[in-house]
C-alpha positions as CSV (number, residue, x, y, z in Angstrom):
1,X,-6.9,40.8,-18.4
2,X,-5.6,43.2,-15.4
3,X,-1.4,43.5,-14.7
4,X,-0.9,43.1,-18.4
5,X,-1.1,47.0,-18.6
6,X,1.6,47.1,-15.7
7,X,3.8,44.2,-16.9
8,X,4.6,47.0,-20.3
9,X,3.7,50.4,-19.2
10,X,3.6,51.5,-23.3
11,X,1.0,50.0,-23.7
12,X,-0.7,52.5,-22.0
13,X,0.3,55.0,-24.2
14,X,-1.1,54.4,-27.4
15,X,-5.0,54.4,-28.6
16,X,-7.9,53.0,-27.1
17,X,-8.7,50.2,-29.8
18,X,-4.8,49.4,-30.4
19,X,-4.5,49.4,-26.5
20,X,-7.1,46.9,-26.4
21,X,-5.9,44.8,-29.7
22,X,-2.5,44.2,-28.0
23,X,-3.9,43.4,-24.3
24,X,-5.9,40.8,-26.0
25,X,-3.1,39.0,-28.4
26,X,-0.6,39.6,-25.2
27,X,-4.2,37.6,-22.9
28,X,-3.7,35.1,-25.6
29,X,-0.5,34.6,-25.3
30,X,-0.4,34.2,-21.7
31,X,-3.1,31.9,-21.5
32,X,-1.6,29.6,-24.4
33,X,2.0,29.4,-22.9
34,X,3.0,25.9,-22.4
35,X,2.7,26.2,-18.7
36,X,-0.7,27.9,-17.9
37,X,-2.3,24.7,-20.2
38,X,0.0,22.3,-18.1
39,X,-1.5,24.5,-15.1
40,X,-4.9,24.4,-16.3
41,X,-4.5,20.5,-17.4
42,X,-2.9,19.8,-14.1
43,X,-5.7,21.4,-12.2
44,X,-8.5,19.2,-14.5
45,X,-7.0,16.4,-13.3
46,X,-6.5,16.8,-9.8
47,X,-10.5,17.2,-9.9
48,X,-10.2,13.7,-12.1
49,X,-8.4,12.3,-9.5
50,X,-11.0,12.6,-6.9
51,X,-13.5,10.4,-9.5
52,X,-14.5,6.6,-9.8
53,X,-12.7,6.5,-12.4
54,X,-9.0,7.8,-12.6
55,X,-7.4,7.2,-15.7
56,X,-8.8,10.3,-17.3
57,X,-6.4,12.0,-14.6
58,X,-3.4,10.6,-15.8
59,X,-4.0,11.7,-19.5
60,X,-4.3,14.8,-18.2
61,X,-1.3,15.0,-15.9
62,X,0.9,12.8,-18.7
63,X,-0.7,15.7,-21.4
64,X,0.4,18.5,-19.0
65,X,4.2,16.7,-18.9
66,X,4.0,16.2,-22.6
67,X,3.5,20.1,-22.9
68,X,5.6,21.7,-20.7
69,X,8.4,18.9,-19.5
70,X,9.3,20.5,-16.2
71,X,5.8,20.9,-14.6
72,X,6.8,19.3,-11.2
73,X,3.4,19.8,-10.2
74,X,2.3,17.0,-12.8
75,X,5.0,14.6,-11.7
76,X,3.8,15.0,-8.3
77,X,0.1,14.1,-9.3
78,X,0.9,11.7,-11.3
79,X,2.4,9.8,-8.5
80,X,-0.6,10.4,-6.7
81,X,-2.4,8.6,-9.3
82,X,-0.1,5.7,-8.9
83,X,-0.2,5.3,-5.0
84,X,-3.7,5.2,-5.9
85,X,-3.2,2.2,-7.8
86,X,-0.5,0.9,-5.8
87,X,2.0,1.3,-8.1
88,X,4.6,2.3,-6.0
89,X,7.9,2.0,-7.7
90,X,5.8,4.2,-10.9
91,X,4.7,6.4,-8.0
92,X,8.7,7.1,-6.6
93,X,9.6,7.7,-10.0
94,X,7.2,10.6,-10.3
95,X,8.0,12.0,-7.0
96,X,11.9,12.0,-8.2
97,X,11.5,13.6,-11.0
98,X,9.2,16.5,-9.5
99,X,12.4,16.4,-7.1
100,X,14.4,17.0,-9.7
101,X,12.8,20.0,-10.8
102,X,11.8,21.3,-7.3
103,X,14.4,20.0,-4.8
104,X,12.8,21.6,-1.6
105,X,9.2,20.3,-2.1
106,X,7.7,18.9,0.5
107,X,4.7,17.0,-0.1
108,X,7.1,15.0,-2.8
109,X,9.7,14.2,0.0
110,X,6.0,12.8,1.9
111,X,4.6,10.8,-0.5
112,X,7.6,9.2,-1.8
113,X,9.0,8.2,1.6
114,X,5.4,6.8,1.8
115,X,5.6,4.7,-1.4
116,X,9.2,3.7,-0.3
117,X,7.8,2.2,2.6
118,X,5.3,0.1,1.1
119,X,7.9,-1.2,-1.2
120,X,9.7,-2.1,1.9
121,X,12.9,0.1,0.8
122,X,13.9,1.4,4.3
123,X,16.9,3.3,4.2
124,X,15.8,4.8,1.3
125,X,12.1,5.8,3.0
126,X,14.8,6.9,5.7
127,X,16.6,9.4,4.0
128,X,13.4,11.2,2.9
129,X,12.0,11.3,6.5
130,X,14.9,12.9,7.8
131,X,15.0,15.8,4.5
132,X,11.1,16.1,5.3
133,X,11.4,16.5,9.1
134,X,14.5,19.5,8.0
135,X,12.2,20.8,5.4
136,X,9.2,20.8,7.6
137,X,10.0,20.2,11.3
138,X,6.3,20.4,12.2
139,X,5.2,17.6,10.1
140,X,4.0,14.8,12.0
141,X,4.1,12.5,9.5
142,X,8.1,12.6,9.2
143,X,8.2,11.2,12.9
144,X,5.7,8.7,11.6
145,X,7.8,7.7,8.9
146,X,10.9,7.3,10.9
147,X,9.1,4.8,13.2
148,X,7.8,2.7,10.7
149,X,11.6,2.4,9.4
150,X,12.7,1.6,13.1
151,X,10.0,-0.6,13.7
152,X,10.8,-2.6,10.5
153,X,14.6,-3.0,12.2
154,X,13.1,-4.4,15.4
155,X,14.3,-0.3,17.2
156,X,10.8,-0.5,18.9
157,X,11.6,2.1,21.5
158,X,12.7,4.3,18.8
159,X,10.1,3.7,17.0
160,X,7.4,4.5,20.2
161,X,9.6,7.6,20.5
162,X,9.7,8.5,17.0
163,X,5.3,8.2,17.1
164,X,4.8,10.1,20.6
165,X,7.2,12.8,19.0
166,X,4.4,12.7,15.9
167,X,1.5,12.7,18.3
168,X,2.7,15.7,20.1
169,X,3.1,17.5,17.0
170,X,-0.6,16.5,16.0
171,X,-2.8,14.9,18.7
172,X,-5.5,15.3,16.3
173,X,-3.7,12.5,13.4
174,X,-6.0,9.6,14.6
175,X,-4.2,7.6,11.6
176,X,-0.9,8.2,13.7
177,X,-2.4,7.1,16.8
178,X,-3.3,4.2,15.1
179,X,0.3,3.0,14.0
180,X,1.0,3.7,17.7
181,X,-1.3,1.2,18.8
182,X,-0.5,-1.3,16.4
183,X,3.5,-1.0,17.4
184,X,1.9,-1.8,20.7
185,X,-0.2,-4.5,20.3
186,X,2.4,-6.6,18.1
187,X,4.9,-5.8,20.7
188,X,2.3,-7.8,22.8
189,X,0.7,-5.0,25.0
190,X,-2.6,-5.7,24.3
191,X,-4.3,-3.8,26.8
192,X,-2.9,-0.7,25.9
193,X,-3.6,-1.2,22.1
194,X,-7.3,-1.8,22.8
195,X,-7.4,1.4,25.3
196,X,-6.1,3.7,22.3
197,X,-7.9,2.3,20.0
198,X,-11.5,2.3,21.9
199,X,-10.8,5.8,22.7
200,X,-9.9,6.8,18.5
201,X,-13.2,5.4,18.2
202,X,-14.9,7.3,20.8
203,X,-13.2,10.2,19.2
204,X,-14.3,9.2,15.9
205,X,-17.3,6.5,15.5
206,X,-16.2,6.0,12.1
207,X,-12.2,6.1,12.2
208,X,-12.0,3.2,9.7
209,X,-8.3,2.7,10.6
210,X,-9.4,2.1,14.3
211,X,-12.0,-0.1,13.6
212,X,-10.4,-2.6,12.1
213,X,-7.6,-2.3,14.1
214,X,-9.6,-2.9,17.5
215,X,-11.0,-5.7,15.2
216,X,-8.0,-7.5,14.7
217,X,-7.3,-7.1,18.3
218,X,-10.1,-8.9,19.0
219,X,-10.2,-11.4,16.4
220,X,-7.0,-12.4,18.3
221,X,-8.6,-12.9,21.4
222,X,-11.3,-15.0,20.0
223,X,-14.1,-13.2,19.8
224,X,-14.8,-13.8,16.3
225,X,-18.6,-12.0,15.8
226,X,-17.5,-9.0,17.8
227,X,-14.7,-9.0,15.5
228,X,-16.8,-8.9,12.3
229,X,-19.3,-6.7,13.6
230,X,-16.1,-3.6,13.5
231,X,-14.7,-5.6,10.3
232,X,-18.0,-4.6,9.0
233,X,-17.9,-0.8,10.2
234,X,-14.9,-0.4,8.9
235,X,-16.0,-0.8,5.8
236,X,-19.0,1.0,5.8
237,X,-17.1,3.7,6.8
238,X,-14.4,3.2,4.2
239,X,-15.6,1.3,1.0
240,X,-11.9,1.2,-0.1
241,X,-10.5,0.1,3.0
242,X,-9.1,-3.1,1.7
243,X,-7.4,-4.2,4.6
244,X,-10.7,-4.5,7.0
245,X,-12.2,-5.9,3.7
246,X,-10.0,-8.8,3.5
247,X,-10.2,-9.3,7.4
248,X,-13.6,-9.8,7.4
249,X,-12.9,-12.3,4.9
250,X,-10.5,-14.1,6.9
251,X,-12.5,-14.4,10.0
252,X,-15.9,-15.7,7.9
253,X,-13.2,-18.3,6.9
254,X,-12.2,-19.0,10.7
255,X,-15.8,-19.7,11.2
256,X,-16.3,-22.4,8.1
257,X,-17.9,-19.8,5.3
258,X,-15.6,-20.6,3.0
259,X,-17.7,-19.4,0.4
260,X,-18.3,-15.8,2.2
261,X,-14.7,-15.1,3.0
262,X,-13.2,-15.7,-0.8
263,X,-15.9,-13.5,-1.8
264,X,-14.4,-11.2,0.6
265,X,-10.9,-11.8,0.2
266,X,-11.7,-10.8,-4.2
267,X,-13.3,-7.8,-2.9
268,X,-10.1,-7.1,-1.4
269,X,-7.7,-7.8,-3.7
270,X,-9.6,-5.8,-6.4
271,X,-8.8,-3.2,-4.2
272,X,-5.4,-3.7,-3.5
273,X,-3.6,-6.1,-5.5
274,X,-0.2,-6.2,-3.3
275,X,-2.5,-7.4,0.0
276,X,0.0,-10.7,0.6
277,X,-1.7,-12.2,3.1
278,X,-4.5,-11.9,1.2
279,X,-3.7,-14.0,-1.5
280,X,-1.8,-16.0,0.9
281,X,-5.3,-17.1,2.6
282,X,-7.0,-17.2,-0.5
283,X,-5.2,-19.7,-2.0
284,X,-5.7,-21.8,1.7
285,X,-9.6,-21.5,1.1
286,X,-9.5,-23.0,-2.5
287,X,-7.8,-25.8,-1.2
288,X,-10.3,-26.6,1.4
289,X,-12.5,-25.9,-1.3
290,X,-10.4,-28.9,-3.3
291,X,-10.1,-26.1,-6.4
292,X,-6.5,-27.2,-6.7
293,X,-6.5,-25.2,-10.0
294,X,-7.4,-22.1,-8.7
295,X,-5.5,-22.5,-5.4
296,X,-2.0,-22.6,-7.5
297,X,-3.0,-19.3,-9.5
298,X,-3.6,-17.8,-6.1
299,X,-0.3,-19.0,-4.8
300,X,1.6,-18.5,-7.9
301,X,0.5,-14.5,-7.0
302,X,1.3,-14.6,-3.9
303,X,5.3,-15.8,-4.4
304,X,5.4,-13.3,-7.1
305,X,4.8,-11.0,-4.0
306,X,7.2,-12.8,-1.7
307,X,9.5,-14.9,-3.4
308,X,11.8,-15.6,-0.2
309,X,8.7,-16.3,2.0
310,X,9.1,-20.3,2.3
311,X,5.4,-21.1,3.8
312,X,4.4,-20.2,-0.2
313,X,6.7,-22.6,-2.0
314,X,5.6,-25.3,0.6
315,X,2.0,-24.5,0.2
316,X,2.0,-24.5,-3.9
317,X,3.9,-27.8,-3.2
318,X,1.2,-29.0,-1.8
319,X,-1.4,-28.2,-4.2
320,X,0.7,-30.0,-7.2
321,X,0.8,-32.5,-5.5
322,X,-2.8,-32.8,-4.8
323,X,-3.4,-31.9,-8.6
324,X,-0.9,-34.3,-10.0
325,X,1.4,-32.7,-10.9
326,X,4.3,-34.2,-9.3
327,X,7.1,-32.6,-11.4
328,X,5.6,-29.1,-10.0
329,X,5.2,-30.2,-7.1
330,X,8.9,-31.4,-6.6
331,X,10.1,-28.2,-7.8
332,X,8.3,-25.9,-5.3
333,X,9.3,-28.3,-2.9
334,X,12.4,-28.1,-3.2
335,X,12.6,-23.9,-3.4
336,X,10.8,-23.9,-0.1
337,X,13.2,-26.6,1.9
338,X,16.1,-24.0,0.1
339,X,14.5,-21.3,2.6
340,X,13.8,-23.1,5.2
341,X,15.2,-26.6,5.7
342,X,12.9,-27.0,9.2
343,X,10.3,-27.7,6.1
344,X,11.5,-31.2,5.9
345,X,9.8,-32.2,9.2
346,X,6.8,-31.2,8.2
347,X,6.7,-33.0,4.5
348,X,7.7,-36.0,6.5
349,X,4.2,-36.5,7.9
350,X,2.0,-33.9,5.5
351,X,-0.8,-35.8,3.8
352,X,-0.9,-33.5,1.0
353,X,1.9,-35.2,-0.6
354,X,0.6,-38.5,-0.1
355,X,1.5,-38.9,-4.1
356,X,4.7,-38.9,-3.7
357,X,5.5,-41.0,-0.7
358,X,7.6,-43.5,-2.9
359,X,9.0,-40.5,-5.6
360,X,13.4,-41.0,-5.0
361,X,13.5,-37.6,-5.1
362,X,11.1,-36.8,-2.5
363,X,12.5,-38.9,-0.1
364,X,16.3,-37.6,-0.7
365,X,14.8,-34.5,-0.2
366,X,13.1,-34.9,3.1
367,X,15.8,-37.1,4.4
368,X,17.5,-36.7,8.0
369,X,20.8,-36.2,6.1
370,X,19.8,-33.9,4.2
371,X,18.9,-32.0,7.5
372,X,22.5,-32.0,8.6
């Protein structure tokens, strides 16, 4: 193998066949050093990665770690694998401890401030944006970052600044431009959301992101089969898109096929587990089904998501209750009106707890003095 003759000149020196006896044990000993086969398993499974199936590039990444403990290249794949699965908080840990070993990486700094995000951990996602953006001051995506985190905190001009900053960096980071226009459009500038997004998609017939962006939009507006039709785009362009996935499903629920959008909404969820809204209307669809059963499963999910979110504990109150079980029922009940006492004026007249109309506790618990 070439340098090796270079990396000990003596070598050189002494006779052909001996030369070429110690160039190959020192070529064997190269190649079987603990890091070039953690380089060589690292690099197998970033090809893994890329397959259907993923799990054969963990076992190579975890194999690489197991042989040679500070390949930070390995950590940081391996988190990769786990934003794949949406396992965030496995994912961070994997970006820290690549950090660990390589403090001024980049792309680790990125995809952990990412995964921080989705695990709605703000000031942490905060701190990395601002080490990226030193690190890397042309990266778009810190600027990006930093607006999702003001966003979150209601900053929205901040956060507008924070995305034209990103945009001027990149005009070409359609995904970008779409954040931008969804700031916009929740901020209630509708108009201006739909102008971005129709001209992403101009740009870009099949910008997924856009699609079902535009979609949403629209959905909002009403226009329910215009709507699907870039649901269904959206997907075609992205198979894994599990957001325009469980859209679609959504708004073939707002049109009475029941059975069409929690086929959807499965779809989705098998693609993204931690889609809340998803589960959220899911278990809504089994009611109207009257699949009380399945509705609590789906609800039971969906607090395990968002345990502080009241409508769920009022919603898998309700289902009990139509099921029977009142004791359940009670319970949940009573977790929800803990979040939000405003509840109590809607159990007053909800039919759903029809059941337990003349239940003590159920009155004491809905009662106006209660309220004060």
């Amino acid at each position: 193998m070439p340098g090796y003759s270079n990396y000990q000149p003596w070598v050189g020196n002494l006779p052909s066949a001996i030369r070429l006896i110690v160039n190959s044990v020192m070529a064997l000993i190269f190649f079987w050093h603990p890091r070039m086969r953690a380089n060589i398993l690292c690099n197998e499974g970033q090809v893994a990665l890329e397959l259907p199936n993923k799990d054969l590039a963990r076992a190579k990444f975890e194999r690489a770690i197991k042989l040679f403990p500070q390949h930070w290249q390995s950590y940081y794949n391996l988190g990769l694998f786990f934003i794949r699965k949406n396992l965030h908080q496995k994912a961070v840990d994997c970006f820290s401890k690549s950090l660990l070993i390589k403090p001024d990486f980049g792309w680790a700094y990125n995809e952990r401030c990412r995964a921080l995000l989705e695990l709605e951990r703000f000031q942490d996602a905060r701190k990395d944006a601002e080490t990226l953006a030193v690190l890397e001051p042309n990266n778009e995506w810190a600027d990006s970052y930093l607006a999702q985190v003001h966003s979150f905190f209601g900053n929205y001009d901040t956060a507008i600044a924070c995305y034209e900053s990103a945009i001027r960096k990149n005009p070409a980071n359609l995904a970008i431009r779409c954040d931008l226009a969804n700031l916009r459009f929740n901020q209630g500038k509708s108009e201006e959301a739909e102008r971005e997004l129709r001209q992403i998609i101009d740009e870009d017939h099949r910008n997924s992101r856009g699609l079902n962006s535009l979609g949403v939009i629209l959905r909002k507006q009403g226009k329910l089969e215009a709507a699907q039709e870039l649901f269904r785009r959206a997907v075609l362009s992205d198979s894994s898109n599990a957001s325009a996935i469980a859209n679609l499903g959504e708004a073939y629920m707002e049109q009475g096929h029941l059975e069409l959008g929690i086929m959807e909404l499965l779809n989705a969820l098998r693609i993204d587990t931690s889609l809340f809204e998803a589960r959220f209307t899911l278990g809504h669809a089994y009611r109207r089904m009257e699949d009380f059963g399945k509705a609590i499963e789906t609800m039971k999910t969906a607090l395990a998501l968002r345990p502080d979110d009241a409508r769920v504990s009022y919603n898998l109150a309700c289902y009990y209750c139509l099921k029977g079980e009142l004791q359940n029922a009670l319970a949940a009940l009573e977790n929800a009106l803990g979040i939000d006492a405003s509840l109590k004026n809607l159990a007053r007249t909800d039919n759903d707890f029809g059941k337990l109309r003349s239940n003590k506790k159920f009155n004491n618990l809905i009662s106006v003095s209660e309220c004060l």
